[in-house]
Structures are given as C-alpha cells and as structure tokens.
C-alpha positions in Angstrom: 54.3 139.5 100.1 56.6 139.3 103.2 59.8 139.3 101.7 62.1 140.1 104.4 62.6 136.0 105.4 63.4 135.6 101.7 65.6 138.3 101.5 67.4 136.7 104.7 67.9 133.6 103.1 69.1 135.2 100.1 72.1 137.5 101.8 70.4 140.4 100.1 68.2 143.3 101.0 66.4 144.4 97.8 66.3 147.5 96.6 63.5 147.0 94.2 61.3 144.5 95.6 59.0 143.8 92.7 62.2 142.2 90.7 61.8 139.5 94.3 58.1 138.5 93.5 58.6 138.6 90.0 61.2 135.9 90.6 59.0 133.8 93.3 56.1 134.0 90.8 55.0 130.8 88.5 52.9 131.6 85.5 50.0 129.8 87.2 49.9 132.3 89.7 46.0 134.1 89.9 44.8 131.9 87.6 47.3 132.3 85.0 49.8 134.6 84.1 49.8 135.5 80.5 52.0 138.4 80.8 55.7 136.6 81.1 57.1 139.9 82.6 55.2 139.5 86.0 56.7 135.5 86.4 59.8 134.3 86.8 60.7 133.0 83.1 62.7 135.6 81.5 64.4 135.5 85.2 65.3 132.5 85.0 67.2 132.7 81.3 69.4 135.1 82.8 70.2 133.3 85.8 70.9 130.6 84.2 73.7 132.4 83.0 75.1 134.0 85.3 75.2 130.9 87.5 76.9 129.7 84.8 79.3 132.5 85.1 80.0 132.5 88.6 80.7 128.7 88.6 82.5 128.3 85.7 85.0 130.9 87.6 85.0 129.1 90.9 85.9 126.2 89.3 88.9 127.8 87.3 89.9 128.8 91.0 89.4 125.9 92.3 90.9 122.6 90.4 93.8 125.0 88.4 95.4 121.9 86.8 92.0 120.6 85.4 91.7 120.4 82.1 88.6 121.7 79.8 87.1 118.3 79.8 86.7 118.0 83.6 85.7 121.6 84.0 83.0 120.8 81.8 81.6 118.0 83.4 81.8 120.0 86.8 79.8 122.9 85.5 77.5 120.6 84.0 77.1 119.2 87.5 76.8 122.2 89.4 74.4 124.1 86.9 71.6 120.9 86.4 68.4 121.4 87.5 68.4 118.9 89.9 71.2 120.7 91.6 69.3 123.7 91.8 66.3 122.5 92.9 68.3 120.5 95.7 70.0 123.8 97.0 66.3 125.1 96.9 64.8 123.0 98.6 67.5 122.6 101.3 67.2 126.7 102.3 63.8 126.7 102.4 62.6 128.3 98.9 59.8 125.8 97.9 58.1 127.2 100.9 57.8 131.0 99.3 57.1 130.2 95.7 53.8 131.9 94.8 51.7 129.5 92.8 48.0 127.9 92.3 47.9 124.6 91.2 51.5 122.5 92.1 52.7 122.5 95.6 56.1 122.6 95.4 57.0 121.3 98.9 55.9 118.1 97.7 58.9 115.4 96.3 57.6 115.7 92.6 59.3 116.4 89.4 57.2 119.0 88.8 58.0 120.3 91.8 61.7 120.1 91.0 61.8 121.7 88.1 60.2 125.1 89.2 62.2 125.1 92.5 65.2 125.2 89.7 63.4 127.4 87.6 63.1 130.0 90.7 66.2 129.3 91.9 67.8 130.5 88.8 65.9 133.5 88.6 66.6 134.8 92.0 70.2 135.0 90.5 69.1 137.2 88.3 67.0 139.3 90.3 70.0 139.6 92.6 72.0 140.4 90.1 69.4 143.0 88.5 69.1 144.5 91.6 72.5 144.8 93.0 75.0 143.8 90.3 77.6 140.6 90.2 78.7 140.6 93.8 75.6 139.6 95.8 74.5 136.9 93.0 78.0 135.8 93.6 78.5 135.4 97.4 74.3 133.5 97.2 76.2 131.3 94.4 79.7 130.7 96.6 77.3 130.0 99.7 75.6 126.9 98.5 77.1 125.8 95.2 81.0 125.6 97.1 80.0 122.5 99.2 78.7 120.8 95.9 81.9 121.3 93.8 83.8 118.2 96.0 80.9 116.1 95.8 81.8 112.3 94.8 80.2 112.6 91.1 81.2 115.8 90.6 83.3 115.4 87.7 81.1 112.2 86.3 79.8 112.6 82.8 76.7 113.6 81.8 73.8 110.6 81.4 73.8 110.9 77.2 77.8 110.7 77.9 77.6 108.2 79.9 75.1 105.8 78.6 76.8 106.2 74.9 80.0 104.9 76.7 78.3 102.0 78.4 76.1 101.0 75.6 79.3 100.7 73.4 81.4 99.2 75.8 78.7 96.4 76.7 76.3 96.2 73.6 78.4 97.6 71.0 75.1 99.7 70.0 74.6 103.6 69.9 71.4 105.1 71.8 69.0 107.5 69.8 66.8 109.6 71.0 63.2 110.6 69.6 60.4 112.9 70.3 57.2 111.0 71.5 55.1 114.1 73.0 55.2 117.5 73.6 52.8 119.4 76.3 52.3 122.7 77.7 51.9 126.4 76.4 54.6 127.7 73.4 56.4 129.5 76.6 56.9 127.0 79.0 57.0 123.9 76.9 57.5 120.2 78.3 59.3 117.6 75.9 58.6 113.6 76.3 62.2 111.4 74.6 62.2 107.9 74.2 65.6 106.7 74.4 66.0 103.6 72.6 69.0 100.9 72.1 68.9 97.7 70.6 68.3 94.9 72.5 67.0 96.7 75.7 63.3 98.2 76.1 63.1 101.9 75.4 63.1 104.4 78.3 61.2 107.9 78.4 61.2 110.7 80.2 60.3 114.5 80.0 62.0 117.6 80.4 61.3 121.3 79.9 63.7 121.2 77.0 64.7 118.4 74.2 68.0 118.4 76.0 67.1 118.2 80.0 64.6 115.3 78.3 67.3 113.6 76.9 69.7 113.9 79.4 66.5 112.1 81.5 65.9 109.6 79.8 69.4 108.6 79.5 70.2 108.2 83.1 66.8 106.5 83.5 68.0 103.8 81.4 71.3 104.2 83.2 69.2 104.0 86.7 67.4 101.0 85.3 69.8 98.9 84.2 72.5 99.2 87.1 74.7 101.7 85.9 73.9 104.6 88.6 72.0 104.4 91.4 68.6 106.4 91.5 69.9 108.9 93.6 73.2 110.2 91.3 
C-alpha cells in the first residue's frame, strides 16, 4: 500500500505502518476478514474516544461560559458519524479505504458509515503510533471549522423530536426494534419510530442508538422540522 499520500493528509509520518492499513482496512477486504485485528474495528472504538477527548477539551476552550448542557449538544455534534464521514470525505479518505464489495466514493449510507468508521480509527492509529499530540493537531485541523457551524449547539433528533412531538401533538415518540442484519461484530439495527397520529418512520444504524437517533430526524426531515441536509 502507498501510504505516503495518506500519511500527508494525515500530518503524520508513521512509525509503524501496519497500525495505517489496519485502520484503512474494512472487514470485507480479501474476501472477508474474520480476524478483527487486521481491520479497522477495534480502531475505531478507541478513536471514538479519543476524538471524544480531544473535542470535549476544545470545546471547554472554546465557549468558557457554556454550560454542560450546551457542551453536550456540541460534542454530540462534532463526534456523529455524519460529521466524520463529512470531514472524510472532504480530505480525500474515501479514496484509500481498502475494501471489496462497497465503494465508498459513492454518496451512500453505507458508504458514510465506514468513511466514519475509518475516520475514527485513524485517530487511534495516530494516537497508537505517536501518542496524543498528532491525533490532536488531525482533530484541531478539521473539527475547529465545524465547532461555529449554525446547528452546532442544536439538540440531538430523539431530543428534538420528543420536544416537538410534545409541543405540537402532546404525544411521546417510542422506538422499537424491527430488524437486525449483519455479522455479531459489525451488527446493523433497523428502529421504527412511532407517534400517534403520524405514520411510523424507520431507519438503521450500526447501533440501537445511531438507529434511533436516525429515525428520529427522519421523521423530523419528514414532517418539516429540519431540513434534509441538518
């Protein structure tokens, strides 16, 4: 793998290279990948984190008369998948992502959810590799522009779509489990969110909470709330 163009868009020369595939590597990847060592998953739990880290720091820095509640909806913001996969996308990593049956370039959600999935484990291999600082200056590079971003501090769609359902309908949305696909490690959840006296929305995620949080803003999306692109 050529990964000096990666490592240029990442700020950071590695050290130990393999920890740079590893991360770039989706478990389809020469016909399947049953070893989760060799693909980016366990990556990708600890970037999670530490981009959590990172930002919830900046933003301390940042708005120092904000309280917990608005902190919270800017982390929640910043850290999302689609945020990720947006930052992704926009630097060019969809085009090094090593696998054999999605093509990540394309405008899918599939697609968006392993450009997040890599992005979050290149954190980590940074971070493996080299320590805090050069996960930290990737993370201040592209997440910085994103923290002043009109919806920023908005809640989160179940937040939000509680709030307008009992401001307008005076009803409370649930949430139910209609599928579940995939293998035990890289599971993908289907929710129906329903509230009386609208049709039901679903929508999938790779957890029962990115699911929810889908299906709410569809219904959100849907019905006028927020536009498609929030």
């Amino acid at each position: 793998m050529a990964s000096r163009p990666v490592e240029t868009t990442l700020g950071h020369r590695f050290a130990d290279t393999g920890l740079l595939q590893r991360a770039l590597t989706h478990a389809s990847y020469g016909g399947g990948q049953s070893d989760t060592t060799q693909t980016y998953q366990r990556l990708e739990f600890l970037g999670d984190r530490v981009l959590a880290l990172v930002i919830a720091d900046a933003l301390t820095q940042r708005f120092p008369n904000a309280d917990e509640g608005e902190l919270a909806r800017r982390l929640n913001h910043l850290v999302r998948a689609e945020t990720c996969a947006a930052i992704a996308k926009r630097i060019g990593l969809d085009r090094h992502v090593r696998t054999d049956d999605l093509d990540v370039t394309k405008p899918t959600r599939a697609a968006r959810a392993v450009l997040a999935d890599v992005c979050e484990a290149l954190i980590a291999a940074m971070y493996l590799d080299g320590g805090i600082d050069p996960a930290r200056r990737f993370i201040l590079t592209h997440w910085r522009p994103v923290m002043d971003e009109e919806g920023a501090n908005r809640r989160d769609p179940k937040t939000a779509l509680q709030e307008w359902a009992h401001a307008r309908r005076k009803a409370t949305p649930t949430y139910g489990e209609v599928g579940r696909e995939g293998p035990d490690h890289a599971p993908v959840f289907k929710i129906k969110v329903m509230i009386e006296g609208l049709e039901p929305m679903e929508a999938a995620g790779k957890s029962k909470r990115d699911a929810q949080q889908a299906a709410a803003k569809a219904m959100l999306v849907r019905e006028g709330v927020w536009k498609d692109d929030e």
